[in-house]
MIGU-68413 format. One record per atom (N, C-alpha, C, CB): x, y, z; residue number from 1; atom name; residue in three letters. Coordinates in steps of 0.05 Angstrom, whole numbers, padded with zeros to 5 digits. Glycine has a CB too. Example, Ala and Ser with C-alpha at 12.3 -4.5 7.8 and 13.67 -1.06 7.14 Angstrom:
// MIGU-68413
{rec {00264, -00114, 00156}, 1, N, Ala}
{rec {00246, -00090, 00156}, 1, CA, Ala}
{rec {00264, -00066, 00156}, 1, C, Ala}
{rec {00226, -00089, 00181}, 1, CB, Ala}
{rec {00257, -00045, 00142}, 2, N, Ser}
{rec {00273, -00021, 00143}, 2, CA, Ser}
{rec {00258, 00001, 00157}, 2, C, Ser}
{rec {00282, -00012, 00114}, 2, CB, Ser}
This chain:
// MIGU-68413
{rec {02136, 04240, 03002}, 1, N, Unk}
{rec {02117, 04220, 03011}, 1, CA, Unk}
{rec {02090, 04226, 02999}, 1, C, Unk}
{rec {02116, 04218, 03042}, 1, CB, Unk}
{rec {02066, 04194, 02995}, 2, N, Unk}
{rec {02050, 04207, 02982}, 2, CA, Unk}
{rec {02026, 04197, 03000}, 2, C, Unk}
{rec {02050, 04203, 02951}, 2, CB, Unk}
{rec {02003, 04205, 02993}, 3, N, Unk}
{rec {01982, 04193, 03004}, 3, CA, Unk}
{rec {01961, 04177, 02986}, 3, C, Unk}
{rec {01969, 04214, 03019}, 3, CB, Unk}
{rec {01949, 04164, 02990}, 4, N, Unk}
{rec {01924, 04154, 02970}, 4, CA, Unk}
{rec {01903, 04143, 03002}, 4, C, Unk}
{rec {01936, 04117, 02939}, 4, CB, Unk}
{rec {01881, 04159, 02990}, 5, N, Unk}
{rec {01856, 04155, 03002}, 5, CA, Unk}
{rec {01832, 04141, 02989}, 5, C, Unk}
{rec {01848, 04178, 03007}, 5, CB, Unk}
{rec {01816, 04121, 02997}, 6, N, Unk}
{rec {01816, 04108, 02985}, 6, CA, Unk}
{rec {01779, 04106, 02996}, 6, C, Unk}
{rec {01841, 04090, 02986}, 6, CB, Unk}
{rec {01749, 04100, 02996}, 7, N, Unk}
{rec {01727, 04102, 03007}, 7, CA, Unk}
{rec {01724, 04080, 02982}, 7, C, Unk}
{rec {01711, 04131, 03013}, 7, CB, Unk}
{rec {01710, 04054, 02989}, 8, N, Unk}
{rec {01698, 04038, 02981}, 8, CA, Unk}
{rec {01668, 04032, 02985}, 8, C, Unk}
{rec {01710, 04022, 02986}, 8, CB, Unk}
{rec {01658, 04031, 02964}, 9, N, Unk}
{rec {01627, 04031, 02983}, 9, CA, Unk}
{rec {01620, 03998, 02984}, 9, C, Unk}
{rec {01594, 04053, 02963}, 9, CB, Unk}
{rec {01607, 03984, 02999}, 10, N, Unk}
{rec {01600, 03962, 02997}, 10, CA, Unk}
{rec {01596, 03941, 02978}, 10, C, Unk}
{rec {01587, 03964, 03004}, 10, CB, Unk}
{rec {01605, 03924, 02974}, 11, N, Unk}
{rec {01593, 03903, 02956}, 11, CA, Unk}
{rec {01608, 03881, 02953}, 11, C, Unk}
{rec {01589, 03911, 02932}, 11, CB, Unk}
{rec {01587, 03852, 02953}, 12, N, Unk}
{rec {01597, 03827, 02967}, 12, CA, Unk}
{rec {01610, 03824, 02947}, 12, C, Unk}
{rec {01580, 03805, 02976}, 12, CB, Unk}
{rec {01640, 03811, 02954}, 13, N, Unk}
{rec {01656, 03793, 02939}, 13, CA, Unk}
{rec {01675, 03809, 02925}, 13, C, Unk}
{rec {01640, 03776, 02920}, 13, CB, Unk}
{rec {01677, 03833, 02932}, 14, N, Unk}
{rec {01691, 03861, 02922}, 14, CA, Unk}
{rec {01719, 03849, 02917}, 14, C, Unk}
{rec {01693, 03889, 02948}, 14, CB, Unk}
{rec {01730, 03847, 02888}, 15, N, Unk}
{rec {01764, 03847, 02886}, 15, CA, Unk}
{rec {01778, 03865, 02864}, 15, C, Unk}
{rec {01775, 03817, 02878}, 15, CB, Unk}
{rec {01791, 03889, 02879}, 16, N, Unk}
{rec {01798, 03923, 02873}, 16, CA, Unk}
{rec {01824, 03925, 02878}, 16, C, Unk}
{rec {01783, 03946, 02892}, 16, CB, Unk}
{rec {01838, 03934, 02851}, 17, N, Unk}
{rec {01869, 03946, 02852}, 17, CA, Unk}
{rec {01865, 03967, 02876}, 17, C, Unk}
{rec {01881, 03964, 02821}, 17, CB, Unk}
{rec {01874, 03969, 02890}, 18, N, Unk}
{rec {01887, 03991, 02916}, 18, CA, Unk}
{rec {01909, 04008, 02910}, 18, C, Unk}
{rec {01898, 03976, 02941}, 18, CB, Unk}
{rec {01931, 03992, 02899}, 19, N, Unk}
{rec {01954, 04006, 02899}, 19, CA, Unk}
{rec {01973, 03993, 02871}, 19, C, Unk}
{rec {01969, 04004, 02930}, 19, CB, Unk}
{rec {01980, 04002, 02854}, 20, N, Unk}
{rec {01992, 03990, 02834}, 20, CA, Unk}
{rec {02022, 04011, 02832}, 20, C, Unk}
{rec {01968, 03989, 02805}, 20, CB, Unk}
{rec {02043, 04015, 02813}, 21, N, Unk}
{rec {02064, 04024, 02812}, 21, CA, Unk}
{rec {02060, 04048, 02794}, 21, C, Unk}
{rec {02083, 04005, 02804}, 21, CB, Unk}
{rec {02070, 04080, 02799}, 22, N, Unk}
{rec {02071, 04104, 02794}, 22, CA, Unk}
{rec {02087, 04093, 02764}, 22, C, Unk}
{rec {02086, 04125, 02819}, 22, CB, Unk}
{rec {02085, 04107, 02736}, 23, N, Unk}
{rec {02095, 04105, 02714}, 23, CA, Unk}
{rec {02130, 04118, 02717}, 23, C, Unk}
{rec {02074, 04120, 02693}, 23, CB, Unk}
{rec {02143, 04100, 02712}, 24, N, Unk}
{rec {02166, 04111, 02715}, 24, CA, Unk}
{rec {02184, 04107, 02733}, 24, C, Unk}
{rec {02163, 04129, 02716}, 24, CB, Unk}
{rec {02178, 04092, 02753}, 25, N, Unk}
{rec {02188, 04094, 02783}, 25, CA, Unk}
{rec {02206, 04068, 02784}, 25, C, Unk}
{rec {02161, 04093, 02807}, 25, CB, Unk}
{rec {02222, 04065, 02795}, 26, N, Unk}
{rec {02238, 04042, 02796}, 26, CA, Unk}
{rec {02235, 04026, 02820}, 26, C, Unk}
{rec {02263, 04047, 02793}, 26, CB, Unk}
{rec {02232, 04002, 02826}, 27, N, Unk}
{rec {02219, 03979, 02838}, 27, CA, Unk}
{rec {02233, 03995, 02880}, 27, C, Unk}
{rec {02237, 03937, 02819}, 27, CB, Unk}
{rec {02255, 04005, 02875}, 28, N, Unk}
{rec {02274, 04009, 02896}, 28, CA, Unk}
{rec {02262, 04027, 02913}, 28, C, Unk}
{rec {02301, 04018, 02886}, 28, CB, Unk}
{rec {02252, 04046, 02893}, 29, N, Unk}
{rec {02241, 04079, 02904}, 29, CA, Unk}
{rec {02208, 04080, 02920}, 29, C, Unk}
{rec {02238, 04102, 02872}, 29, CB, Unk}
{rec {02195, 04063, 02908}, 30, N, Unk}
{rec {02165, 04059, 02915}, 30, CA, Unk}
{rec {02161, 04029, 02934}, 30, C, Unk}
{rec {02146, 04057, 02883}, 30, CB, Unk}
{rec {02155, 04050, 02961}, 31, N, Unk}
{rec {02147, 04031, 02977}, 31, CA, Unk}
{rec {02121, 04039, 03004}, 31, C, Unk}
{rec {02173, 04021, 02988}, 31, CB, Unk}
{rec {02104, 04017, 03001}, 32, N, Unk}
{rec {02089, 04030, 03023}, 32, CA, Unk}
{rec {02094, 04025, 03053}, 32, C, Unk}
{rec {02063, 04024, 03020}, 32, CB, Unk}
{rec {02092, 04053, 03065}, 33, N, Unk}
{rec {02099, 04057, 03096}, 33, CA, Unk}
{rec {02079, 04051, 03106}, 33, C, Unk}
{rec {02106, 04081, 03107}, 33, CB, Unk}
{rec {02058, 04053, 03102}, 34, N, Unk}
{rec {02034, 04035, 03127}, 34, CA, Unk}
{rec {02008, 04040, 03107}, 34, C, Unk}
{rec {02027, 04056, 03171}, 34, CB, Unk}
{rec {01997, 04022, 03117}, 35, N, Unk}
{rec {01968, 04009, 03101}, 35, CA, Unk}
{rec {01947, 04013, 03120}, 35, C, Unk}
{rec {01969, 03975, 03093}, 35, CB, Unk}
{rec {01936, 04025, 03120}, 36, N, Unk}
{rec {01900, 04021, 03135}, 36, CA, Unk}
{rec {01876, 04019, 03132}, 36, C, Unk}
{rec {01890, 04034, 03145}, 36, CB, Unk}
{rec {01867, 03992, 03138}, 37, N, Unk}
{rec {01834, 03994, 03126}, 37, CA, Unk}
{rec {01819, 03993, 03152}, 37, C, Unk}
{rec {01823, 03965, 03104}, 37, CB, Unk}
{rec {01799, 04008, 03149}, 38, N, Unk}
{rec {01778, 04014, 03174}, 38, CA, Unk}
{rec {01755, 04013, 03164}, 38, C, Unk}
{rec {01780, 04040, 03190}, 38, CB, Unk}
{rec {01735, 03999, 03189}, 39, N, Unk}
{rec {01709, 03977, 03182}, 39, CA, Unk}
{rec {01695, 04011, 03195}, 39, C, Unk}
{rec {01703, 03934, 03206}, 39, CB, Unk}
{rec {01686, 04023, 03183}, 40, N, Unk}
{rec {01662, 04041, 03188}, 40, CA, Unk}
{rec {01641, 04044, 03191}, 40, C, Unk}
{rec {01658, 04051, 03180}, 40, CB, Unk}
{rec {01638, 04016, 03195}, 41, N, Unk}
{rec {01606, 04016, 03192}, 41, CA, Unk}
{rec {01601, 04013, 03232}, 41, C, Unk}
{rec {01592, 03981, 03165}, 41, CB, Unk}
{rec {01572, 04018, 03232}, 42, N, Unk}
{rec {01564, 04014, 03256}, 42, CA, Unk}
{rec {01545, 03993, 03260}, 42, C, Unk}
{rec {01555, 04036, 03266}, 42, CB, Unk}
{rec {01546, 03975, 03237}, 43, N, Unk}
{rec {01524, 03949, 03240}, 43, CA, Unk}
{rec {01534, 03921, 03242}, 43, C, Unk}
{rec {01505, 03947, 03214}, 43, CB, Unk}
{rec {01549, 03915, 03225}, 44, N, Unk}
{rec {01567, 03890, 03216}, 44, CA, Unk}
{rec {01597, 03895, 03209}, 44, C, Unk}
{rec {01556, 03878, 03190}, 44, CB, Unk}
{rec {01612, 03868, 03217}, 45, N, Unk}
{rec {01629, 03864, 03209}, 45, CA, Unk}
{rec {01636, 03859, 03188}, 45, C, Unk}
{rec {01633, 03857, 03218}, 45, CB, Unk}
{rec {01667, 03851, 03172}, 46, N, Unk}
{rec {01666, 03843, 03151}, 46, CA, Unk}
{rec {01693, 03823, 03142}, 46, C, Unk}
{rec {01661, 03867, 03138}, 46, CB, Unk}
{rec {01702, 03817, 03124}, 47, N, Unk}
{rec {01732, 03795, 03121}, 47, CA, Unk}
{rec {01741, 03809, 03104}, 47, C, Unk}
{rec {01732, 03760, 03111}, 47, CB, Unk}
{rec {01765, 03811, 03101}, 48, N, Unk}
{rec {01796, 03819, 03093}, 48, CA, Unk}
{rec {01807, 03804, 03077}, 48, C, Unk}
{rec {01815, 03820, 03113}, 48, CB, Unk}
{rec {01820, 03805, 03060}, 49, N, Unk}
{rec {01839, 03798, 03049}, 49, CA, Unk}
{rec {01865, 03812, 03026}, 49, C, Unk}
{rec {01827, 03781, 03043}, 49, CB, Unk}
{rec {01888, 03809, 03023}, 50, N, Unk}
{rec {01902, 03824, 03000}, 50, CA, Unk}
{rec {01922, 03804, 02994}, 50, C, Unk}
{rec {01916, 03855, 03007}, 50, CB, Unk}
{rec {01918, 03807, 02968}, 51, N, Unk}
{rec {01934, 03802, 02947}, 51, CA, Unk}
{rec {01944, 03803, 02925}, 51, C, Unk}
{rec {01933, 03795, 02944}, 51, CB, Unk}
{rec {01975, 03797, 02920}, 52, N, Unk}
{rec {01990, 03814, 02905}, 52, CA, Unk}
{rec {01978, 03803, 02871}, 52, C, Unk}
{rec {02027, 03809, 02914}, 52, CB, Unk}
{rec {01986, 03813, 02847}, 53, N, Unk}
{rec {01973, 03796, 02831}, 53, CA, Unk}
{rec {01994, 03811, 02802}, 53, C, Unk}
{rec {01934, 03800, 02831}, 53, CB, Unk}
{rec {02004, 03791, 02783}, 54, N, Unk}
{rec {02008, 03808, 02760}, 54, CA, Unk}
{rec {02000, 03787, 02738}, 54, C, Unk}
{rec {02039, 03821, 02758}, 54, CB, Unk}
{rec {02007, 03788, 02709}, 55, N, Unk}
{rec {02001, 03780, 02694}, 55, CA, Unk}
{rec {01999, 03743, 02699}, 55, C, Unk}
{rec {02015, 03793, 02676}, 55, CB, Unk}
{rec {02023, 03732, 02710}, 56, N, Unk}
{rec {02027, 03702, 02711}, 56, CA, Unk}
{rec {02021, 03691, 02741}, 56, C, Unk}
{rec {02057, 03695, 02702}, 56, CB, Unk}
{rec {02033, 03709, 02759}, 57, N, Unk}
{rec {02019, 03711, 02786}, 57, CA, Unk}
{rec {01996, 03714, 02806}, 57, C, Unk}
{rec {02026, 03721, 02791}, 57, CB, Unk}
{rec {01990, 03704, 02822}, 58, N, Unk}
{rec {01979, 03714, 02851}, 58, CA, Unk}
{rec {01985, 03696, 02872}, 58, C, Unk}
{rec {01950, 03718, 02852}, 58, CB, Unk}
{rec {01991, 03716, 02894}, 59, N, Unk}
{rec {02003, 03710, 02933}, 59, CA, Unk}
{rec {01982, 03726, 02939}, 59, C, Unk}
{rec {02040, 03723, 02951}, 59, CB, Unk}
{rec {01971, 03714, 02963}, 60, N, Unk}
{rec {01959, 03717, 02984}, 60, CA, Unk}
{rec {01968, 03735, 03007}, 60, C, Unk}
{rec {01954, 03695, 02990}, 60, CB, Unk}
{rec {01978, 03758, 03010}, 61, N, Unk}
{rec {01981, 03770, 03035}, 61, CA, Unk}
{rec {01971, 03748, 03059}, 61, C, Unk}
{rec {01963, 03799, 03035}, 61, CB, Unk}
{rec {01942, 03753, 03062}, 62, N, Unk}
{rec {01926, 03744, 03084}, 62, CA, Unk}
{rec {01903, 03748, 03066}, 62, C, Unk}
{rec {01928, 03760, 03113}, 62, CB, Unk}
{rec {01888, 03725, 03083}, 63, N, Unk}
{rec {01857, 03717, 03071}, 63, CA, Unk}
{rec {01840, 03725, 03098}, 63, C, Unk}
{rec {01851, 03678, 03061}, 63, CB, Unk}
{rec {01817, 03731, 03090}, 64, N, Unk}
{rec {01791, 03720, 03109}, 64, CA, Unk}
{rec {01799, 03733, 03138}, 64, C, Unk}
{rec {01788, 03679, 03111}, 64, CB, Unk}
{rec {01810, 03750, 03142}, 65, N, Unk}
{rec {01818, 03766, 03163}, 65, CA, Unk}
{rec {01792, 03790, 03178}, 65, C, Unk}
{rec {01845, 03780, 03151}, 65, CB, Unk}
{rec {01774, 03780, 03199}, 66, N, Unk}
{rec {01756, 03790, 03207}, 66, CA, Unk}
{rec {01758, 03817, 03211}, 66, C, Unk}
{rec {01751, 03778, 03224}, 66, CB, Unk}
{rec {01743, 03840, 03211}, 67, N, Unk}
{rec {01746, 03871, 03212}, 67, CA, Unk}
{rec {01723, 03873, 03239}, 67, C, Unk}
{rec {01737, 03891, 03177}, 67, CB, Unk}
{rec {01720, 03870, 03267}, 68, N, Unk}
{rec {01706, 03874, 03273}, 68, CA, Unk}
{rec {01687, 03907, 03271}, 68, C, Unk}
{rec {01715, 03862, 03288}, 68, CB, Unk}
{rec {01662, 03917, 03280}, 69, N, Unk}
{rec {01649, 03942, 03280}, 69, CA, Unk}
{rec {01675, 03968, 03292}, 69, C, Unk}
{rec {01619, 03937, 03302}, 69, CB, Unk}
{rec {01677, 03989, 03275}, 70, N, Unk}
{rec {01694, 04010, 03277}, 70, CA, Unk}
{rec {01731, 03997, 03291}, 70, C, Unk}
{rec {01674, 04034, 03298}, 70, CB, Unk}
{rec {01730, 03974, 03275}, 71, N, Unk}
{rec {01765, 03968, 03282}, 71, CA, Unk}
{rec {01774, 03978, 03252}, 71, C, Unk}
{rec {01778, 03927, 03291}, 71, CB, Unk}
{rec {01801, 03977, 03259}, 72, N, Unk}
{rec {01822, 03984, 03235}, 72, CA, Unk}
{rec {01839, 03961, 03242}, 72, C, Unk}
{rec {01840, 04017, 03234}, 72, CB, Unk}
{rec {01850, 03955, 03213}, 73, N, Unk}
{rec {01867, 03937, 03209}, 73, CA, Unk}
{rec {01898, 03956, 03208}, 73, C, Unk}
{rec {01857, 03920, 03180}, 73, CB, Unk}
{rec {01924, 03959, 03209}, 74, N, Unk}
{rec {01945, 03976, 03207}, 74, CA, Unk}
{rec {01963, 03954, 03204}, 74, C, Unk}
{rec {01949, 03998, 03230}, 74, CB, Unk}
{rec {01976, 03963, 03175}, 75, N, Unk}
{rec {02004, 03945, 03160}, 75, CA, Unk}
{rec {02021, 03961, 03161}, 75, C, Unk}
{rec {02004, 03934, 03131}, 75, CB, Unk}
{rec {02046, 03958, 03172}, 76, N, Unk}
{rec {02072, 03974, 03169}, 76, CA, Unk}
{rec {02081, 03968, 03142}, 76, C, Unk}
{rec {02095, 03966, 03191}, 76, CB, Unk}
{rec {02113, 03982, 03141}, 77, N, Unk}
{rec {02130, 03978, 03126}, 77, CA, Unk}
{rec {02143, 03950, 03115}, 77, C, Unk}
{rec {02144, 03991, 03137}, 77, CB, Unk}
{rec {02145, 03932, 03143}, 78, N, Unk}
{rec {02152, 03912, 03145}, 78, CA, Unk}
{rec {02127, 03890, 03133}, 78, C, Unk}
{rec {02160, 03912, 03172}, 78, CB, Unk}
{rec {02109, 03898, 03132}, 79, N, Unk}
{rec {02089, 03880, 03127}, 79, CA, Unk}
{rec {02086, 03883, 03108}, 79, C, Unk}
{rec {02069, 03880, 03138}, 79, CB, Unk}
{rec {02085, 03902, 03090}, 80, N, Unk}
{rec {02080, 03916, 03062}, 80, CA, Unk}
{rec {02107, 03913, 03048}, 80, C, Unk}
{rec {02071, 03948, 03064}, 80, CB, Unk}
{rec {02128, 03900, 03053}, 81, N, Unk}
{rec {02156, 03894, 03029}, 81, CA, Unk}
{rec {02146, 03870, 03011}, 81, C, Unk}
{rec {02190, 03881, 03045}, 81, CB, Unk}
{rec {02138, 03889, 02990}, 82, N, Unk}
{rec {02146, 03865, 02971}, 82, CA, Unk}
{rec {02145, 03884, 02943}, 82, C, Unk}
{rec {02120, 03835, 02972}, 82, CB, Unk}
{rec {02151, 03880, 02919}, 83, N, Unk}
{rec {02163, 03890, 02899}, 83, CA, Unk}
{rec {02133, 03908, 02878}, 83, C, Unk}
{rec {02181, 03861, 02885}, 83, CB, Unk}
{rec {02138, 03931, 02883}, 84, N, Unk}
{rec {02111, 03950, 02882}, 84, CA, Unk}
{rec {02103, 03959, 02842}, 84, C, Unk}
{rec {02121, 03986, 02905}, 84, CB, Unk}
{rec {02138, 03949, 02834}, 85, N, Unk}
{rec {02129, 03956, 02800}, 85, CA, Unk}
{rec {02120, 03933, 02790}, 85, C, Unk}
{rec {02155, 03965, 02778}, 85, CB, Unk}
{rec {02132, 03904, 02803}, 86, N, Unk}
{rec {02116, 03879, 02783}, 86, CA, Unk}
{rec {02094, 03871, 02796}, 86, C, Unk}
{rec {02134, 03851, 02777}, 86, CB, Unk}
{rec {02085, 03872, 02825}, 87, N, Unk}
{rec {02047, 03861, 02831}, 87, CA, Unk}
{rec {02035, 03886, 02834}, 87, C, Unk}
{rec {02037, 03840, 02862}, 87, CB, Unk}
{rec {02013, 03880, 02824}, 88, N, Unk}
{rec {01990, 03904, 02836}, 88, CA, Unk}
{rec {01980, 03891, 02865}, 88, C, Unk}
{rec {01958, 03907, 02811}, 88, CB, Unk}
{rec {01969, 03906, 02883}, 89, N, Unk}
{rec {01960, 03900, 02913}, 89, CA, Unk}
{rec {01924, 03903, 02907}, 89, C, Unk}
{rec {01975, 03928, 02940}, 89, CB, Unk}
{rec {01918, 03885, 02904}, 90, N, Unk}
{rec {01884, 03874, 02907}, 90, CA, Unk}
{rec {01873, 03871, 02937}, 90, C, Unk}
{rec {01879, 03839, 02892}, 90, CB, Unk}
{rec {01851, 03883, 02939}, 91, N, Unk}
{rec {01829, 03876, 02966}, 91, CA, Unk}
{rec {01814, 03861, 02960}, 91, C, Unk}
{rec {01813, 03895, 02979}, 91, CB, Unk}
{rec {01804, 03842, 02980}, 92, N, Unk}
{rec {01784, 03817, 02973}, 92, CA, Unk}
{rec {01759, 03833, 02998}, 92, C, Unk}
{rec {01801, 03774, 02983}, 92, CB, Unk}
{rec {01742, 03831, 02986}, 93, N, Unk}
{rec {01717, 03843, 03015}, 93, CA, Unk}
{rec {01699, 03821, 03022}, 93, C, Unk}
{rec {01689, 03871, 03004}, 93, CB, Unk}
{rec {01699, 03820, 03034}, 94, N, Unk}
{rec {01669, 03792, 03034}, 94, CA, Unk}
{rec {01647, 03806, 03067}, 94, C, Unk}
{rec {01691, 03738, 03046}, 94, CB, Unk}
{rec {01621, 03811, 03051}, 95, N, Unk}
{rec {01600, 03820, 03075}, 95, CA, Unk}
{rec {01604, 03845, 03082}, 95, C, Unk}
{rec {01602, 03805, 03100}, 95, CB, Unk}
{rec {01610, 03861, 03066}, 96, N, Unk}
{rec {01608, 03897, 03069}, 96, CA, Unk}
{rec {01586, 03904, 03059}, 96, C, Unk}
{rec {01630, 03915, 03053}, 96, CB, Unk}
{rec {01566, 03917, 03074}, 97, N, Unk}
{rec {01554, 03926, 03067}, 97, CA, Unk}
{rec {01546, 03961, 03061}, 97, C, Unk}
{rec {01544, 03911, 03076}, 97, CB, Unk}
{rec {01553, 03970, 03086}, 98, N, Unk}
{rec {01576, 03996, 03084}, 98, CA, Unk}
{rec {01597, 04010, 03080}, 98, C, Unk}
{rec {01581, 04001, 03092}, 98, CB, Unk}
{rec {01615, 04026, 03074}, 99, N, Unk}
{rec {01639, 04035, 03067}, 99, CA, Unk}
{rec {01664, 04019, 03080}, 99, C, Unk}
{rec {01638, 04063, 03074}, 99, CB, Unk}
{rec {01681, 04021, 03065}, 100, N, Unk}
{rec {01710, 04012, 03083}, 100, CA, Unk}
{rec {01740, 04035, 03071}, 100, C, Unk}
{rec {01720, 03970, 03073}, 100, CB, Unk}
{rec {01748, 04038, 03091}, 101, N, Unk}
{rec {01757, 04063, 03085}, 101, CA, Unk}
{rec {01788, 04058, 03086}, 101, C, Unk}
{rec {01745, 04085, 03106}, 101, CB, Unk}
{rec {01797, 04069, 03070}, 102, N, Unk}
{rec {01834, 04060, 03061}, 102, CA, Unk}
{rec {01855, 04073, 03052}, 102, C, Unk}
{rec {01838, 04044, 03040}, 102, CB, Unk}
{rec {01869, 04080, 03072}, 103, N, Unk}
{rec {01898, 04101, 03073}, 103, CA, Unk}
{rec {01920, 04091, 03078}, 103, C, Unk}
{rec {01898, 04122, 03094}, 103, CB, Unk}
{rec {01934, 04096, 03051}, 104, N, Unk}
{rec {01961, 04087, 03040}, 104, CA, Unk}
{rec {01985, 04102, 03038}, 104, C, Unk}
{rec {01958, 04079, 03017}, 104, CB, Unk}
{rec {02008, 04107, 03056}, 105, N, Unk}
{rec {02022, 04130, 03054}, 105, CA, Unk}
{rec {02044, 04118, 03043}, 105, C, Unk}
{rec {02026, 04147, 03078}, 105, CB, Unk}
{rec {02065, 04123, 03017}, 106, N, Unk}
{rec {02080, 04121, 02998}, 106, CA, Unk}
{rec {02102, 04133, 03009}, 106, C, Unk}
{rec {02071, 04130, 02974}, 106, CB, Unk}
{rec {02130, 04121, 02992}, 107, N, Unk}
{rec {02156, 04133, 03002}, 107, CA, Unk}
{rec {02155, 04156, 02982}, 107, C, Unk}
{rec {02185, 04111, 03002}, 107, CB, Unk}
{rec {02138, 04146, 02959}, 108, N, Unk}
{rec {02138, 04170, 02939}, 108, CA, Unk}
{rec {02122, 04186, 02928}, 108, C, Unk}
{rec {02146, 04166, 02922}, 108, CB, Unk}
């Protein structure tokens, strides 16, 4: 199992690969077990979104999903199936003005 840690520093309209596919790995083997983004800040809130994206593609996970002051958002396994060698996983930020903080634990 792997980890990726992830500290974003603020900035409006933010859209950032998070998690893309290990060289080599076959679509079967790589999957993420839980997703967490946490609003750290102690001033404002902020909106959410992820989406998958590859060359001809993009899906919307979820859009515009509020983060209230020191909440975390938490995605399982179940929420996170979908095919990790052909989309990359994009964050959309909107109104961060402080850090947002992001831990991704891997089957691999």
């Amino acid at each position: 199992m792997g980890y990726i840690h992830k500290n974003i520093k603020g900035a409006e309209g933010l859209n950032q690969v998070i998690f893309n596919k290990a060289e080599g790995v076959r679509k079967d083997q790589q999957k993420i077990t839980y997703l967490y983004i946490a609003n750290v800040s102690d001033t404002r809130s902020f909106t959410v979104g992820l989406v998958l994206k590859n060359k001809e593609n993009s899906y919307a996970l979820f859009n515009n999903i509020n983060l209230p002051i020191g909440s975390t958002l938490k995605l399982d396994a179940e929420d996170m199936d979908y095919d990790c060698v052909t989309y990359e996983l994009y964050i959309k930020l909107k109104n961060v003005r402080d850090n947002v903080d992001i831990k991704i634990k891997t089957t691999i």
